[in-house]
N, CA, C and O atoms as CSV, one atom per row, in Angstrom:
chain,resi,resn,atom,element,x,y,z
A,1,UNK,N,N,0.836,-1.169,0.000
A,1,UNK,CA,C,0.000,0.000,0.000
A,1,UNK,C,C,0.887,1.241,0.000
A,1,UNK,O,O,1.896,1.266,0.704
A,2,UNK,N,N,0.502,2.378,-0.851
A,2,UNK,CA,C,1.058,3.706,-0.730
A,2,UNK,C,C,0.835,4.453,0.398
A,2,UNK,O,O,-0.242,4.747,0.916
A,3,UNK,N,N,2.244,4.806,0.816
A,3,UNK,CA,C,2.457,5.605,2.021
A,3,UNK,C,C,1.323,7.211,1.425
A,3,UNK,O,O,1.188,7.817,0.362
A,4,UNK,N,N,0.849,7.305,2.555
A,4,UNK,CA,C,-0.066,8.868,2.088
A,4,UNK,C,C,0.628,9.868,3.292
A,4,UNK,O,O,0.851,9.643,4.481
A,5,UNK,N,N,0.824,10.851,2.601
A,5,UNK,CA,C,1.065,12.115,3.267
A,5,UNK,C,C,-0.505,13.060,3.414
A,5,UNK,O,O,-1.245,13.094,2.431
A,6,UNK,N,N,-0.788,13.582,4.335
A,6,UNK,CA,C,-1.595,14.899,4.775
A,6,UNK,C,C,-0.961,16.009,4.710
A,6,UNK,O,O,0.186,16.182,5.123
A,7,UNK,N,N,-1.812,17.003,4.079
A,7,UNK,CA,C,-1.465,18.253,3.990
A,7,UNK,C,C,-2.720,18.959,4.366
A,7,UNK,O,O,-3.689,18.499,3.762
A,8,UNK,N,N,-3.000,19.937,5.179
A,8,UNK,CA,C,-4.113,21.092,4.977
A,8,UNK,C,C,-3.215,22.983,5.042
A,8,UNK,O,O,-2.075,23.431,5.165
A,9,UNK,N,N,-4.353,23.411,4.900
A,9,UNK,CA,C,-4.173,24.931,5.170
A,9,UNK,C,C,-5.411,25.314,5.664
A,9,UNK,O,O,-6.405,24.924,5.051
A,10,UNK,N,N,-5.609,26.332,7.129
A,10,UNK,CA,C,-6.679,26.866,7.152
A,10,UNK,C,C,-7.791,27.118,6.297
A,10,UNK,O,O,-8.918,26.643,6.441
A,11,UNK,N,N,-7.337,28.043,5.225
A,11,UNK,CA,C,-8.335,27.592,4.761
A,11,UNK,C,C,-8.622,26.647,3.239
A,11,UNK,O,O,-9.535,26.630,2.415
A,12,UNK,N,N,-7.600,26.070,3.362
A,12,UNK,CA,C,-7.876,25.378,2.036
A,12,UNK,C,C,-8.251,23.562,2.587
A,12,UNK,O,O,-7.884,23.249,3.719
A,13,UNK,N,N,-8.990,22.475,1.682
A,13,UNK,CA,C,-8.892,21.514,1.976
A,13,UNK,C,C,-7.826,20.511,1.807
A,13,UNK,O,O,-6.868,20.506,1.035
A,14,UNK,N,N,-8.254,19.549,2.820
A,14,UNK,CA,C,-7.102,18.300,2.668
A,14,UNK,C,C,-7.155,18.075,1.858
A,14,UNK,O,O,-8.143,18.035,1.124
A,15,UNK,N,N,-5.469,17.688,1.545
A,15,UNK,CA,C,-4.837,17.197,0.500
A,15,UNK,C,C,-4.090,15.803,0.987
A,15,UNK,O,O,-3.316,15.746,1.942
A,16,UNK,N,N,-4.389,14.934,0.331
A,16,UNK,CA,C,-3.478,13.624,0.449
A,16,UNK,C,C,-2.672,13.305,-0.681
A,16,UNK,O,O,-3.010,13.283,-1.865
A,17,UNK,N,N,-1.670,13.084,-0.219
A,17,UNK,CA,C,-0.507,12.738,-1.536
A,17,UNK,C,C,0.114,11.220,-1.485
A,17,UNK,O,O,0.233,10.794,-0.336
A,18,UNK,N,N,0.522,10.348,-2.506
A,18,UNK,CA,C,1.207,9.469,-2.295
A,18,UNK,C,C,1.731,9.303,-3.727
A,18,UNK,O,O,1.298,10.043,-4.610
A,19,UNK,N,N,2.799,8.201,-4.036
A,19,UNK,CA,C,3.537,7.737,-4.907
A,19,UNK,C,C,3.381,6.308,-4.830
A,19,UNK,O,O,3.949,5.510,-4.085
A,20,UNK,N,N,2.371,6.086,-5.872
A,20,UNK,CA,C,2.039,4.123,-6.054
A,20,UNK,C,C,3.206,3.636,-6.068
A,20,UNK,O,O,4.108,4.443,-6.295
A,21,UNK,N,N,3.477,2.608,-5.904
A,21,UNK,CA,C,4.982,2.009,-5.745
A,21,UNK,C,C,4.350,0.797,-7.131
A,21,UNK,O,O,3.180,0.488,-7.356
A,22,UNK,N,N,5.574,0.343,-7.835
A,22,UNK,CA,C,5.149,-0.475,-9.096
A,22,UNK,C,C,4.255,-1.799,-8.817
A,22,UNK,O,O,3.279,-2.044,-9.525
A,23,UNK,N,N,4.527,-2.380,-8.073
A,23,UNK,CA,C,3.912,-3.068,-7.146
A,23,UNK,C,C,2.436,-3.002,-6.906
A,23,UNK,O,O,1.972,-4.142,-6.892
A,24,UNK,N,N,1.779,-2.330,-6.766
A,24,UNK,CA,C,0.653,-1.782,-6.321
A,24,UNK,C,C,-0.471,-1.405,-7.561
A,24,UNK,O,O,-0.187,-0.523,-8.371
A,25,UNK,N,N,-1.667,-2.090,-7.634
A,25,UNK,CA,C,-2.293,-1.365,-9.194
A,25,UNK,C,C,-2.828,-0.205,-8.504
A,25,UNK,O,O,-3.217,-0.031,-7.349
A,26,UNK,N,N,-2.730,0.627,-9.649
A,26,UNK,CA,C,-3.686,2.438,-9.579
A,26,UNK,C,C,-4.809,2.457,-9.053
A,26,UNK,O,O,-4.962,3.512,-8.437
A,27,UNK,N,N,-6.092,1.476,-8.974
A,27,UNK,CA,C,-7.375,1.472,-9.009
A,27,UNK,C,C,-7.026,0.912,-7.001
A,27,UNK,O,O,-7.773,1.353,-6.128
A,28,UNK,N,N,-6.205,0.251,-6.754
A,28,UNK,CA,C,-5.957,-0.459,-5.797
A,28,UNK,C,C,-5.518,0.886,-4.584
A,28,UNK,O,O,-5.982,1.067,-3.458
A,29,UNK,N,N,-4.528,1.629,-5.287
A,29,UNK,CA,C,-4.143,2.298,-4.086
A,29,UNK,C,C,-5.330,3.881,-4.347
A,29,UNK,O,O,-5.677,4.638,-3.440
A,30,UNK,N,N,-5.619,3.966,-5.421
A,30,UNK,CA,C,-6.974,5.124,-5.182
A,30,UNK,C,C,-8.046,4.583,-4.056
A,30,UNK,O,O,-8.033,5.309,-3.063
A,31,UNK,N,N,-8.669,3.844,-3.997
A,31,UNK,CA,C,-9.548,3.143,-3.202
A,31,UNK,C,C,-8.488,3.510,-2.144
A,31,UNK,O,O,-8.261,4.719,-2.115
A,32,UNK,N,N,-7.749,2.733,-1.228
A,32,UNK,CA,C,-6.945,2.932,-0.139
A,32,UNK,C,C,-6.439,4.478,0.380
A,32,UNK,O,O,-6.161,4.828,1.527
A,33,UNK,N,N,-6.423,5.157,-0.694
A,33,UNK,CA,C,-6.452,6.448,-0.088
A,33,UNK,C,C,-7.483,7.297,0.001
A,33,UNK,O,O,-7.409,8.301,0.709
A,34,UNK,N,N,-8.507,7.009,-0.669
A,34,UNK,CA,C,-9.658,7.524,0.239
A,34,UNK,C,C,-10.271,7.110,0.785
A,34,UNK,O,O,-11.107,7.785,1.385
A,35,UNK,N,N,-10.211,5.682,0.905
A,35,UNK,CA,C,-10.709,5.396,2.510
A,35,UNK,C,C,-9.690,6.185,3.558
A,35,UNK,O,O,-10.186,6.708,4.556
A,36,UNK,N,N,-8.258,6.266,3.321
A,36,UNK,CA,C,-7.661,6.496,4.621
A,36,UNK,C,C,-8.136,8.350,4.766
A,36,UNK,O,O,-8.451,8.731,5.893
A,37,UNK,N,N,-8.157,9.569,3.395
A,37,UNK,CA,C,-8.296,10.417,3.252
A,37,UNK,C,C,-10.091,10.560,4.145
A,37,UNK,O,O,-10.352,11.557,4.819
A,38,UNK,N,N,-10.924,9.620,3.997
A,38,UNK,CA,C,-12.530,9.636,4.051
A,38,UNK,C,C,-12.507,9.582,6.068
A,38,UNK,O,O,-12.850,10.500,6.812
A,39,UNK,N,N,-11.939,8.068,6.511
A,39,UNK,CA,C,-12.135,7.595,7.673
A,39,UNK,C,C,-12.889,6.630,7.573
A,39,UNK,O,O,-13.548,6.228,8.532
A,40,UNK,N,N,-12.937,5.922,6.034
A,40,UNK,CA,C,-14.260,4.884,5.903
A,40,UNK,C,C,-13.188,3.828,5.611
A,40,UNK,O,O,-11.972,3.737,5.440
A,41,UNK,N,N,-14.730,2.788,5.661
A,41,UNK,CA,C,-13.451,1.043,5.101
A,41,UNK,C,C,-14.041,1.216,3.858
A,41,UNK,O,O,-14.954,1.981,3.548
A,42,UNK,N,N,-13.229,0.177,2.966
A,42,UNK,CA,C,-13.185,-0.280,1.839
A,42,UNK,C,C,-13.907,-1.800,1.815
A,42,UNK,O,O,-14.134,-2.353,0.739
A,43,UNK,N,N,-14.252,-2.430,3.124
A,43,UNK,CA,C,-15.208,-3.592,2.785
A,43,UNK,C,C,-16.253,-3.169,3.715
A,43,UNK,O,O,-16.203,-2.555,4.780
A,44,UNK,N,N,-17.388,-3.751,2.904
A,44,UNK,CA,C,-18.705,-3.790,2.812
A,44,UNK,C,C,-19.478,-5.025,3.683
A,44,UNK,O,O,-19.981,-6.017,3.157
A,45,UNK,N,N,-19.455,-4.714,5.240
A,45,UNK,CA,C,-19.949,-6.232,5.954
A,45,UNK,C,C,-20.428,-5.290,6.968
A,45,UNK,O,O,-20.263,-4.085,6.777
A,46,UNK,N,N,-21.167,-5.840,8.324
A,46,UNK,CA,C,-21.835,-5.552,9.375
A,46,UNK,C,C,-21.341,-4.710,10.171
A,46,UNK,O,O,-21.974,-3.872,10.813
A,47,UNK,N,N,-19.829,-4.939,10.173
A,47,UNK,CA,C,-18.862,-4.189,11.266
A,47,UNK,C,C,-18.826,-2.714,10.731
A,47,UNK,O,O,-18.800,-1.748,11.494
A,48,UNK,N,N,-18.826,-2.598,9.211
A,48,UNK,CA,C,-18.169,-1.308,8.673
A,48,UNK,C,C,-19.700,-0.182,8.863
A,48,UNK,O,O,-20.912,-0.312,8.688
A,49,UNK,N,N,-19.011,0.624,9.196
A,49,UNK,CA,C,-19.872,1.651,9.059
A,49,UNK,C,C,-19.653,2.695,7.790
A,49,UNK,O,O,-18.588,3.304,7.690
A,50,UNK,N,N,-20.687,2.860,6.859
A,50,UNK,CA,C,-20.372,3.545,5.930
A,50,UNK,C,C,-19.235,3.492,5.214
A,50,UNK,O,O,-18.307,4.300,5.256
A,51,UNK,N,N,-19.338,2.421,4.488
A,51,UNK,CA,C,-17.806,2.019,3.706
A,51,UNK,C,C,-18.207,2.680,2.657
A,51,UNK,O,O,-19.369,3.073,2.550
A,52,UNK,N,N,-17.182,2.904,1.652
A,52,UNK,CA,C,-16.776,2.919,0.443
A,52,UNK,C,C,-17.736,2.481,-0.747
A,52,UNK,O,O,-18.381,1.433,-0.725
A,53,UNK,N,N,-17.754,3.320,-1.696
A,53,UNK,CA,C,-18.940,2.704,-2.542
A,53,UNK,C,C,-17.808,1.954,-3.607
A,53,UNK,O,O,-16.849,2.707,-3.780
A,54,UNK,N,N,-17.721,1.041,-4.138
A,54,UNK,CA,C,-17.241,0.323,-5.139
A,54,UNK,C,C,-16.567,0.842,-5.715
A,54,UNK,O,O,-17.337,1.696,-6.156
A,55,UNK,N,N,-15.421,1.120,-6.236
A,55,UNK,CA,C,-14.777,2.229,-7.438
A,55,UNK,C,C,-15.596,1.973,-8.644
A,55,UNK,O,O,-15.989,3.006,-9.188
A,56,UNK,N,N,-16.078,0.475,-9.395
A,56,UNK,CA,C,-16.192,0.312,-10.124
A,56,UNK,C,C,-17.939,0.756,-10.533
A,56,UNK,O,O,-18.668,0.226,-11.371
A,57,UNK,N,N,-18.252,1.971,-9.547
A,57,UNK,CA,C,-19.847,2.476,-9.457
A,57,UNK,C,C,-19.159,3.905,-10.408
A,57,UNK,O,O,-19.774,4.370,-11.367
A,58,UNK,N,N,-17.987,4.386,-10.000
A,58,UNK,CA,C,-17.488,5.415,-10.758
A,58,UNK,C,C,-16.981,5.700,-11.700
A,58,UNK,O,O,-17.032,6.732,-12.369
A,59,UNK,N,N,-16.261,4.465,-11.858
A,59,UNK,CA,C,-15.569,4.170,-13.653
A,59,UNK,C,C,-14.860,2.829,-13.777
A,59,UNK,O,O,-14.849,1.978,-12.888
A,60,UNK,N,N,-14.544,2.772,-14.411
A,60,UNK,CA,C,-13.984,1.242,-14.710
A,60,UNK,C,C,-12.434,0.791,-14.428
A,60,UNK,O,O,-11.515,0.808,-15.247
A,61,UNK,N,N,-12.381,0.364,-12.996
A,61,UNK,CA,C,-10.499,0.248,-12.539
A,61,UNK,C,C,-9.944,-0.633,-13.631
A,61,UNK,O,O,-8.852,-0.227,-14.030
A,62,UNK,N,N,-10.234,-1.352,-14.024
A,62,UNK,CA,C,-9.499,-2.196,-15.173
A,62,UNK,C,C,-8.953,-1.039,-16.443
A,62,UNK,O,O,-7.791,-0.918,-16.831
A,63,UNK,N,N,-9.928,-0.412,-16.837
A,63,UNK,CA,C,-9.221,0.615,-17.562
A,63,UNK,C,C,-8.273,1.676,-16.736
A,63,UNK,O,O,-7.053,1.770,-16.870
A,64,UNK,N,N,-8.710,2.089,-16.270
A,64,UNK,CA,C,-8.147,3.186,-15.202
A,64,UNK,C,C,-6.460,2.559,-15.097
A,64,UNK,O,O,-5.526,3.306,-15.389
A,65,UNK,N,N,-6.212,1.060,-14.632
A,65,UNK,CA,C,-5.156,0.571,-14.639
A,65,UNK,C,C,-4.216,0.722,-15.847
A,65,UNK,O,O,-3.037,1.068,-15.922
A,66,UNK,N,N,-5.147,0.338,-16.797
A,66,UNK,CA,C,-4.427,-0.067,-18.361
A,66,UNK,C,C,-3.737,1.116,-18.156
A,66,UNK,O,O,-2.535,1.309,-17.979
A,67,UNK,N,N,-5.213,2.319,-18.236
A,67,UNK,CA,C,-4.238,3.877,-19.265
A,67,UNK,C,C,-2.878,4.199,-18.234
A,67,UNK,O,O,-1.941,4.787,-18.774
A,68,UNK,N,N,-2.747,3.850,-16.839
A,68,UNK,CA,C,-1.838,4.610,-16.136
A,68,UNK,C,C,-0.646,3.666,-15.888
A,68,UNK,O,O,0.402,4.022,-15.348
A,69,UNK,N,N,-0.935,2.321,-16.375
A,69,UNK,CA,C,0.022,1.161,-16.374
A,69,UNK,C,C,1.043,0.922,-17.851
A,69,UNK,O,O,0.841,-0.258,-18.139
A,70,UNK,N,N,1.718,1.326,-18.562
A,70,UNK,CA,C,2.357,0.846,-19.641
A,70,UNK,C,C,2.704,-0.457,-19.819
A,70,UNK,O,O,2.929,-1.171,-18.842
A,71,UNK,N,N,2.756,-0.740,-20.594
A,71,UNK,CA,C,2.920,-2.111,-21.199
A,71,UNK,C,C,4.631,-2.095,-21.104
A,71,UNK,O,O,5.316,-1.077,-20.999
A,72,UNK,N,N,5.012,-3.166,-21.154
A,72,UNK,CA,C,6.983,-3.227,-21.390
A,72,UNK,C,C,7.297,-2.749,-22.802
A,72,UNK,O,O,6.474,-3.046,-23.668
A,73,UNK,N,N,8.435,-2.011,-23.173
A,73,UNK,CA,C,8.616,-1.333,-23.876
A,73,UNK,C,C,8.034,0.393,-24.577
A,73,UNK,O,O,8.408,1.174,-25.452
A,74,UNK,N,N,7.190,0.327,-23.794
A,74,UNK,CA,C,5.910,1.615,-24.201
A,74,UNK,C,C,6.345,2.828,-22.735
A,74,UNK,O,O,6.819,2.802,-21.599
A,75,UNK,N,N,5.883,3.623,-23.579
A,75,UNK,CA,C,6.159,4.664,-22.705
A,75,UNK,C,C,4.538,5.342,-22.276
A,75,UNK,O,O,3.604,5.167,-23.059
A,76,UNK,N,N,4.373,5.966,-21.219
A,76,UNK,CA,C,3.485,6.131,-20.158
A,76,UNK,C,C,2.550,7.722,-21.426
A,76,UNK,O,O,2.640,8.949,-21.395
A,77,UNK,N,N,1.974,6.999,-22.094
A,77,UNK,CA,C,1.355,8.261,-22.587
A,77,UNK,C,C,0.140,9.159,-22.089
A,77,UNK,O,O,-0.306,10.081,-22.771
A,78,UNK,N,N,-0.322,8.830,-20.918
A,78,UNK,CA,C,-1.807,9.836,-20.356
A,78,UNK,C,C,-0.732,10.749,-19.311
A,78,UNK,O,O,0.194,10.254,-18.669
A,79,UNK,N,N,-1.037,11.885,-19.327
A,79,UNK,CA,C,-0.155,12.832,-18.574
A,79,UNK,C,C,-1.005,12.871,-17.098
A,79,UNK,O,O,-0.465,13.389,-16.120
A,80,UNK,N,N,-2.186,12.367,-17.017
A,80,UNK,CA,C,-2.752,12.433,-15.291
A,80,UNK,C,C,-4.231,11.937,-16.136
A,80,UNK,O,O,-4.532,11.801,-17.322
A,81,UNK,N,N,-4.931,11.761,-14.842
A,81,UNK,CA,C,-6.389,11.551,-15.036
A,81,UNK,C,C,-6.906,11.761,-14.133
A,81,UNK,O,O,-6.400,11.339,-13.093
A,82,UNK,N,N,-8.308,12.600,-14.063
A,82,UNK,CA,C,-8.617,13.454,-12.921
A,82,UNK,C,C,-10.454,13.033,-12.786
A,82,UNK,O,O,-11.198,13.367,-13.708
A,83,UNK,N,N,-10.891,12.448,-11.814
A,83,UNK,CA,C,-12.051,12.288,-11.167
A,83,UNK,C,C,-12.568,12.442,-10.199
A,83,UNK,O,O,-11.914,12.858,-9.243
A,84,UNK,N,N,-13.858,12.181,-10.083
A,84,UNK,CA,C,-14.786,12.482,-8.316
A,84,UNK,C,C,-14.914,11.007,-8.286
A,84,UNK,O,O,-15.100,10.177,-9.176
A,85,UNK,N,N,-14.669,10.872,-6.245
A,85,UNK,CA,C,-14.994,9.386,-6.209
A,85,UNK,C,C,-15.114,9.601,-5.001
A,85,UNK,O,O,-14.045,9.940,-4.494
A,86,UNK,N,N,-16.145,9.542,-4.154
A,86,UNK,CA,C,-16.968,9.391,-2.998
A,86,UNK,C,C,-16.449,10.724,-1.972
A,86,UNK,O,O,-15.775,10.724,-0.942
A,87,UNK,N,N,-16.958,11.606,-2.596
A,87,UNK,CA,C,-16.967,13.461,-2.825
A,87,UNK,C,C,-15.102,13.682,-2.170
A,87,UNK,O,O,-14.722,14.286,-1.167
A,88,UNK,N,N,-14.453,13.076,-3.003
A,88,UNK,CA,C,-13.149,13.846,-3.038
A,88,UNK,C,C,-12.806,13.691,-4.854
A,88,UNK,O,O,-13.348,12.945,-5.668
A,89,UNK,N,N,-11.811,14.610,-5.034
A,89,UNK,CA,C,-11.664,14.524,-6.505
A,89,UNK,C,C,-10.014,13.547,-6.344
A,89,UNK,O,O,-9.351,13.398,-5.318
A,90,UNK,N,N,-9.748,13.060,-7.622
A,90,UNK,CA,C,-8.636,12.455,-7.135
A,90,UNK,C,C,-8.133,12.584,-8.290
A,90,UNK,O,O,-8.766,12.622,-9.345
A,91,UNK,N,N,-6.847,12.668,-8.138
A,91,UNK,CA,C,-5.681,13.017,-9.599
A,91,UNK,C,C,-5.205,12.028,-9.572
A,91,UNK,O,O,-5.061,11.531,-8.455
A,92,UNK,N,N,-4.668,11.159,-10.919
A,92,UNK,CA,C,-3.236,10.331,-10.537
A,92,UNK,C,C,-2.532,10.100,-11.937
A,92,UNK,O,O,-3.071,9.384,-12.781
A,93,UNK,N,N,-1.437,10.659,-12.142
A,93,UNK,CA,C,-0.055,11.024,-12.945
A,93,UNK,C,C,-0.032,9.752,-13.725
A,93,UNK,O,O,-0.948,8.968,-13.476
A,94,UNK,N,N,0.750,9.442,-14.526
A,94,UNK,CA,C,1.032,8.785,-15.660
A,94,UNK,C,C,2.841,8.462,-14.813
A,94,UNK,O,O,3.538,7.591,-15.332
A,95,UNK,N,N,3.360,9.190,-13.638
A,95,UNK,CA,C,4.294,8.891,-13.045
A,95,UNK,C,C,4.006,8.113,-11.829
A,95,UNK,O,O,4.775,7.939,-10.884
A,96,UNK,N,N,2.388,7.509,-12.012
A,96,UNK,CA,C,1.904,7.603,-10.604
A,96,UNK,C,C,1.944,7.745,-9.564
A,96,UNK,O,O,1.968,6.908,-8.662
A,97,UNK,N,N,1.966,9.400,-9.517
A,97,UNK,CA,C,1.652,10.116,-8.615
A,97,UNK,C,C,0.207,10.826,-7.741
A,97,UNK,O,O,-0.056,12.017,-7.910
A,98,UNK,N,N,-0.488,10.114,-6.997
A,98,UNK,CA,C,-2.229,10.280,-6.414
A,98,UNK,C,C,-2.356,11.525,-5.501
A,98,UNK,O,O,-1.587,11.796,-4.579
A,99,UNK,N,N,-3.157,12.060,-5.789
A,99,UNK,CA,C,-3.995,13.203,-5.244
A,99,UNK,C,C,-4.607,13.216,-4.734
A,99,UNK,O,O,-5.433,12.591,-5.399
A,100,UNK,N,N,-5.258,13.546,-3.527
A,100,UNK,CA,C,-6.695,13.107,-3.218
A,100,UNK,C,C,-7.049,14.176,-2.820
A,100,UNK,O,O,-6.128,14.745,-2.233
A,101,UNK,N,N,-8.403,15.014,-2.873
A,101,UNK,CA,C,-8.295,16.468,-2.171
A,101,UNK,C,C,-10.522,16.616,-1.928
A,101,UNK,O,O,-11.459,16.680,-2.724
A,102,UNK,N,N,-10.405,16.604,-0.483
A,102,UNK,CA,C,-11.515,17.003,0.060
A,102,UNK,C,C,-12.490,17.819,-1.509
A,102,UNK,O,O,-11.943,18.579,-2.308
A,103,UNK,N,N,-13.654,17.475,-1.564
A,103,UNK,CA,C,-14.400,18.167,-2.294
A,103,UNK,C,C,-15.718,18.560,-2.186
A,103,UNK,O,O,-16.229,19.257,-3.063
């Protein structure tokens, strides 16, 4: 899992930052940082209170992976990709680099 950094400013909102490690798919550590950015879980059973709605209610992680994952030999052509996913917006780089920022 990607280490997340916190950032705020009076008056601006949280910001969470991390750097996917290669290891890790894109769709995998977005989910994980906004649960950790939210205070919610990511599974859906009796214990959780107000988890996480599915990523795949917001767009499709299998793609989401492809465009930000290169193939061997190919070079990383989407420069970021930017969405809303359970009211934070979330950025994440083509260097994968994740954003997460209160919305």
């Amino acid at each position: 899992m990607a280490k997340v950094d916190q950032t705020s400013g009076s008056a601006d909102p949280t910001v969470y930052r991390s750097q996917i490690p290669q290891t890790e798919s894109v769709s995998s550590a977005v989910v994980d940082a906004v649960a950790t950015a939210s205070g919610r879980s990511v599974v859906r059973d009796a214990a959780a209170d107000d988890p996480l709605d599915p990523l795949y209610e917001t767009l499709d992680p299998e793609a989401l992976d492809s465009l930000l994952t290169p193939s061997a030999g190919e070079s990383g052509g989407i420069e970021s990709v930017t969405f809303e996913y359970c009211g934070f917006r979330v950025t994440v780089t083509g260097a994968r680099r994740l954003t997460v920022t209160e919305h």
